[in-house]
C-alpha positions in Angstrom: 4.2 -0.1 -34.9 3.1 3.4 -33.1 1.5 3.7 -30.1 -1.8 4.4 -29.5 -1.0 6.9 -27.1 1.8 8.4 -29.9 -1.0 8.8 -32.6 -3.5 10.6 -30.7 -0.4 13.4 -29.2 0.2 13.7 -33.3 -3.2 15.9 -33.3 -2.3 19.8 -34.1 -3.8 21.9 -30.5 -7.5 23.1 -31.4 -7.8 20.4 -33.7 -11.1 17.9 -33.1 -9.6 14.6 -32.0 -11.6 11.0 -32.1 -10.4 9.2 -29.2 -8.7 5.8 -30.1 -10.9 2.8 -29.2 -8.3 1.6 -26.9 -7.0 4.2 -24.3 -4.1 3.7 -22.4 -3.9 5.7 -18.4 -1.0 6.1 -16.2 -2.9 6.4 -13.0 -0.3 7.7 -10.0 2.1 5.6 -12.3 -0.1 2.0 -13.1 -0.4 1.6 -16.4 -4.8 0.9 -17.3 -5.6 0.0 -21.4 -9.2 0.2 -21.7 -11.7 1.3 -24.1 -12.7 4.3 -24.7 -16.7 3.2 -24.4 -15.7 2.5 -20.6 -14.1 5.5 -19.9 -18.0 7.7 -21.2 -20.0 4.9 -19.8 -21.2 7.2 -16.6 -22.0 10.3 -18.1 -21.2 13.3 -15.7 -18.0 11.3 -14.4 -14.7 13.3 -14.5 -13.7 10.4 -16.7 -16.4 11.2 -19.2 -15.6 14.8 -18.9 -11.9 13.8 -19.3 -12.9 11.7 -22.9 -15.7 13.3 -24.3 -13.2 16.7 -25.2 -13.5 17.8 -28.6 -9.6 18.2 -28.1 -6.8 16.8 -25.9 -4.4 19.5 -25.9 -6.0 20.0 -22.2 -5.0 16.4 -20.6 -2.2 15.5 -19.1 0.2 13.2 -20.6 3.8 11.1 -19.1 6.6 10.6 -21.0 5.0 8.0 -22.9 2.4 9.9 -24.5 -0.3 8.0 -21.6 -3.0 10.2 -20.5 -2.1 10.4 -16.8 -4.2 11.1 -13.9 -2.7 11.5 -10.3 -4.6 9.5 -8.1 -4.0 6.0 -6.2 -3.1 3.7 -9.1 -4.2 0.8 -7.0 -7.7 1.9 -6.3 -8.5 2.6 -9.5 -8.8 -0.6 -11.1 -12.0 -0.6 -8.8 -13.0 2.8 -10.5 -12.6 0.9 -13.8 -14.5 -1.8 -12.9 -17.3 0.1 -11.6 -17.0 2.0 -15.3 -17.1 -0.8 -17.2 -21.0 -2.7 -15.6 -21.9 -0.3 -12.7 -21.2 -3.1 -10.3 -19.4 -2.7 -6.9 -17.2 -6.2 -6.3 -15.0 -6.3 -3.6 -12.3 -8.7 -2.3 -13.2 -10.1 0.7 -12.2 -8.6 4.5 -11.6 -5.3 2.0 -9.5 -3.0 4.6 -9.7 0.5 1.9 -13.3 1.2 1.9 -13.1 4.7 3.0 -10.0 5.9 0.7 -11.9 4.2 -2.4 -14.9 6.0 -1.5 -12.6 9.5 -1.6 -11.6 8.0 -5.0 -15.2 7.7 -6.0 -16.0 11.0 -4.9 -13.1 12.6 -7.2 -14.5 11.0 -9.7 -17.9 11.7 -9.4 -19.3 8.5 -9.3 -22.1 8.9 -7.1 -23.6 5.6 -7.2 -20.0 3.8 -6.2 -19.9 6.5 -3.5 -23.4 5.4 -2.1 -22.5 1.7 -2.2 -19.5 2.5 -0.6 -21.2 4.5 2.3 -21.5 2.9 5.7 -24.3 0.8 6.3 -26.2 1.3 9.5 -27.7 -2.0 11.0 -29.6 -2.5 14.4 -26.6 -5.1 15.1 -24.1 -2.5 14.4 -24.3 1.0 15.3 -20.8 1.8 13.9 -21.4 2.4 10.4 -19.6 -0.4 8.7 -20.8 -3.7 7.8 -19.3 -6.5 10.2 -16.3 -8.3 9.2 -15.5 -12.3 10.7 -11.8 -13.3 10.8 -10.7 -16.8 10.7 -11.1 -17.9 14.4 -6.8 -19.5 14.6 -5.8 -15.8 13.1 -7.7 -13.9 16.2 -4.8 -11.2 17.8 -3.7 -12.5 21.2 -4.2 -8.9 22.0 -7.9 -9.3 20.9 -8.4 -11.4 24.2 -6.4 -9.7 26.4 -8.7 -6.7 25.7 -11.7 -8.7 26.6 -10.7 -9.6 29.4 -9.7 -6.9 30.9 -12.8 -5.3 30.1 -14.2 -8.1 31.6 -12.3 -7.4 34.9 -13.0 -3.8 34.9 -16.9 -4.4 34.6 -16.4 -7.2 37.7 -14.4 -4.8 40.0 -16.7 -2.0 39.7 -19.4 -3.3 41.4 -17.1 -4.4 44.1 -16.7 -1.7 47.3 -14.0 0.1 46.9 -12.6 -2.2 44.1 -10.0 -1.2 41.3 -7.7 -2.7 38.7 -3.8 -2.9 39.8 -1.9 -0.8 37.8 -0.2 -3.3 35.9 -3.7 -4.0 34.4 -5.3 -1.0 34.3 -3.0 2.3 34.5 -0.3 0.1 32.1 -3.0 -1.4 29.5 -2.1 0.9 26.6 1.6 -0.5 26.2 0.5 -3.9 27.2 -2.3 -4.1 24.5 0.1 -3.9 21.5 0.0 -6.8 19.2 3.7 -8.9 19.8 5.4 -10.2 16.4 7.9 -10.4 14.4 8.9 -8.2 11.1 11.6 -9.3 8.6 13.3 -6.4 6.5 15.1 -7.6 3.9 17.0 -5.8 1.3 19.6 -6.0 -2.0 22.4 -3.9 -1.9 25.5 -3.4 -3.9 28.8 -1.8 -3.7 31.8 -1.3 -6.2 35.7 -2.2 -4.7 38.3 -0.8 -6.6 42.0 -1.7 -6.1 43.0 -1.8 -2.7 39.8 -1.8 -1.7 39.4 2.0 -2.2 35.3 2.6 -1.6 34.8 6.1 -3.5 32.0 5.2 -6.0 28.3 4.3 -5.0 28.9 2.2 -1.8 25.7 0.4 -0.3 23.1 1.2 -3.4 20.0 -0.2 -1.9 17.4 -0.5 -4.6 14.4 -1.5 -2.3 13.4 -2.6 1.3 10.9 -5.3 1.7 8.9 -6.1 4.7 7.4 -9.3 5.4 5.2 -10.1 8.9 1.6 -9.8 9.9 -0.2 -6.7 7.6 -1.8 -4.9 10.4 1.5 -4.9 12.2 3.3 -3.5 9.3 0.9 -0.9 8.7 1.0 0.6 12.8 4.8 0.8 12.4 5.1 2.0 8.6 2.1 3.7 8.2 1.8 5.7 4.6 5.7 4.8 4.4 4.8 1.2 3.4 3.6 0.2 -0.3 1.3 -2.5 -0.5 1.1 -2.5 -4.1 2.2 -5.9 -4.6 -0.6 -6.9 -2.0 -2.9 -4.5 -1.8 -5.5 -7.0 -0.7 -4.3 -8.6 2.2 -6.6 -8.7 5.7 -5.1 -7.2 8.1 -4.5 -10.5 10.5 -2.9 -12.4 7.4 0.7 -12.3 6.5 2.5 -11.1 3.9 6.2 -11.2 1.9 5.3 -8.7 -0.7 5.2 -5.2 0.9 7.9 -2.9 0.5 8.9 0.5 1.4 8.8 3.8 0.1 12.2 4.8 1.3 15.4 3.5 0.9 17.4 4.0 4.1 17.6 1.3 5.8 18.1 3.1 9.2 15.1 5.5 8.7 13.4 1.6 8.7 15.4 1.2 11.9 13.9 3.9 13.6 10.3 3.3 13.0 10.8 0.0 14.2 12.6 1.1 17.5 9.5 4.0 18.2 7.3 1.1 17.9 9.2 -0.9 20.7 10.7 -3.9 18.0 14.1 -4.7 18.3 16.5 -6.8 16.1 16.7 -10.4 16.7 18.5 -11.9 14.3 20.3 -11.3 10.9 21.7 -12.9 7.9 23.4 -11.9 4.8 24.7 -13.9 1.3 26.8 -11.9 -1.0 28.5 -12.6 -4.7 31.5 -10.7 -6.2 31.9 -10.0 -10.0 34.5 -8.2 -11.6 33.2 -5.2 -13.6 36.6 -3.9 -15.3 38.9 -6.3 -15.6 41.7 -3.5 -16.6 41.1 -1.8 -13.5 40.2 -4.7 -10.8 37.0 -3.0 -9.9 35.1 -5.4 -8.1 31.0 -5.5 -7.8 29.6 -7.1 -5.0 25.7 -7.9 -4.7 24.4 -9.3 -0.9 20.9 -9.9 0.2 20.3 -9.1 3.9 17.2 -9.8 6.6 16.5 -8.4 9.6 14.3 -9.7 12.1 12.5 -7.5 14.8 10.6 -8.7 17.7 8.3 -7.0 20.0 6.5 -8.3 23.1 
């Protein structure tokens, strides 16, 4: 059977093409199937620009004949659901307002981009609308701010009075959440006959990183891929990030700048043989880390 995608790349360049009622979208490499109704249903959109051609020689296509658009894959199944009833429904304790409001600006959705705007209360002055966290996952750190704001507000309408400088001058390092982050990865490596190493020693396919999400975001920043999770409050924990790079010491590092170090470790590893004329040996492990910081 041919793919959707396949038939409408058959069309001769200059040649008027109906679109297929389904439509299938590599979006910055998620795969969408849609229909084609949802994809015209906001007239002026760059997705009803994109579908309302009269050909397609114009739009980009991957390898699999998908239309592909380069944007956040994982954002856009909020674009699409906007499309499809001109609704805005968000998870709760949503933590990508802003970057799905630059997504809704590139597609000229001006009614998403309005929902999306901040809101402006006489409550709160900051432009966003106020979000509760369960009270047992409040940060330590969270307290020890308002206290010593509390101190500093006390001592300055004392005489002469002043925080000591281990709570005042040193507050910025103090202030940092304490945790723990596990990395964990599966590696593999090929032994030949007396244990000669030449071909493809330590492959590391990916690095996970399981801990608290607002802690894995400060020290991984736009290096970690919350794909699996994309969802997840920032003071709830997670198992399913991973990163974007596969060296485990460049993971190292970040860690270390942000003042973790290793606590622990474990490893489990299996050995098959993958040439029996030759003895080459595969072995497969599965390795954690665990980082601490105070």
């Amino acid at each position: 059977m041919m793919a959707l995608a396949d038939h409408a790349s058959c069309a001769k360049p200059g040649e008027d093409v109906v679109f297929p009622e389904i439509v299938e979208l590599n979006v910055g490499g998620q795969v969408y199937i849609t229909r084609h109704n949802t994809l015209v249903s906001v007239p002026g959109s760059l997705l009803w620009e994109m579908f309302t051609q009269k050909s397609t020689h114009s739009l980009a296509r991957d390898s699999k004949g998908r239309f592909f658009v380069d944007r956040d894959g994982f954002l856009f199944r909020y674009i699409l659901d906007f499309m499809r009833d001109q609704q805005l429904v968000l998870p709760e304790h949503f933590p990508e307002r802003g970057r799905l409001q630059r997504e809704a600006e590139y597609f000229k959705l001006p009614e998403l981009v309005k929902s999306l705007a901040p809101k402006i209360s006489k409550q709160n002055s900051i432009g966003e609308e106020p979000c509760q966290s369960d009270p047992e996952e409040l940060s330590p750190s969270m307290d020890t701010a308002r206290n010593l704001a509390a101190a500093s507000a006390a001592l300055a309408g004392t005489p002469g009075g002043s925080l000591p400088a281990s709570a005042g001058g040193g507050a910025g390092p103090e202030l940092r959440r304490s945790g723990f982050i596990t990395i964990g990865y599966r590696g593999s490596y090929t032994l030949g006959r007396d244990s000669q190493t030449d071909a493809k020693f330590r492959r590391v396919a990916r690095i996970m990183v399981c801990g608290k999400t607002s802690l894995a975001k400060e020290v991984f920043g736009e290096t970690l891929n919350e794909s699996r999770d994309p969802d997840r409050p920032p003071e709830r924990y997670t198992s399913r990030y991973y990163l974007k790079f596969t060296f485990l010491e460049q993971a190292f590092d970040k860690l270390a700048d942000s003042g973790f170090h290793m606590v622990a470790c474990n490893s489990t590893g299996t050995c098959a043989f993958a040439h029996e004329q030759t003895d080459d040996k595969i072995w497969t492990s599965y390795t954690e880390y665990v980082f601490y910081r105070e």
